[in-house]
N, C-alpha and C positions, 0 to 999 in steps of 0.2 A: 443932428438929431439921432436918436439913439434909437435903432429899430427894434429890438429885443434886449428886454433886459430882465434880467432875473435871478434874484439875491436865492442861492439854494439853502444855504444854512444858517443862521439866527448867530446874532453875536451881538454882545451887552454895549453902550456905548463907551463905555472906559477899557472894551476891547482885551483886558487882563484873561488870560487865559483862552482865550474863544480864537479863532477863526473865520473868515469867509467866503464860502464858494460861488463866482459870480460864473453866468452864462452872460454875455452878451454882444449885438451885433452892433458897433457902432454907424453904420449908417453908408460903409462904404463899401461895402459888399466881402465883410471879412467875419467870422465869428470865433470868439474868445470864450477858453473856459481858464476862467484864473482862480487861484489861491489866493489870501490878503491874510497876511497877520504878521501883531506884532514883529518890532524887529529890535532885539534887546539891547543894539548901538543905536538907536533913536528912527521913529519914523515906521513904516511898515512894508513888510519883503511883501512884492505883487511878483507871483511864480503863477508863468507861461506854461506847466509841465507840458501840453501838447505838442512847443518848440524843442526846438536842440537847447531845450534848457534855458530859457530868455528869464532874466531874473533884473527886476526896476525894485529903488526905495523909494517909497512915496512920502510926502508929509502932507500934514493937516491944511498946510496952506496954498497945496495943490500941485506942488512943485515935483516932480517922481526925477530920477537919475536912474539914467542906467548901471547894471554891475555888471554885466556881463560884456563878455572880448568882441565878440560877432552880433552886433544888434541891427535888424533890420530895421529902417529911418521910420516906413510905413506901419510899423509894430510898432514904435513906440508915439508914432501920435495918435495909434489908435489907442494904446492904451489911456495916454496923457488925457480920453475924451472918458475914458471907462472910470480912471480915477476922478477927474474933477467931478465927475454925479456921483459916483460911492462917497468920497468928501462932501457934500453937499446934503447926501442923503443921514451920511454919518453929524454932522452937527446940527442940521434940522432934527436928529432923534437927541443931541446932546442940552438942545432947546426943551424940547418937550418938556424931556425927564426930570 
């Protein structure tokens, strides 16, 4: 369950151009400020800047890979819980529209 969550910047659902800044505490007593956008070889760069530079690509289908040499295990399942609700949140607004 996802303790704190909070989309800081606004971004269109076809994501072209836009960006965005998430706050959130996944639930296990860790809190993330990440970056999300486009990623021009497919799928979207999710940047850690607060880390020694932690950089995951995610896709639409919920799947994120890490790119970077030193990943902590506990980083990226927190993240894998931060993307699958932004994914979620991101095609629930692709429904809408």
């Amino acid at each position: 369950m996802m303790k704190k969550w909070n989309v800081v910047s606004n971004y269109n659902s076809d994501f072209v151009g836009t960006y965005a800044h998430i706050e959130a505490e996944p639930g296990d007593g860790t809190c993330y400020d990440l970056v999300i956008t486009p990623d021009p070889y497919g799928g979207f760069l999710i940047v850690w800047p607060m880390s020694i530079g932690e950089v995951w690509r995610g896709f639409k289908d919920g799947e994120i890979k890490t790119l970077s040499k030193d990943v902590n295990p506990y980083s990226t399942q927190a993240i894998q819980k931060i993307w699958w609700k932004f994914v979620d949140e991101l095609m629930l607004k692709e429904e809408v529209e």
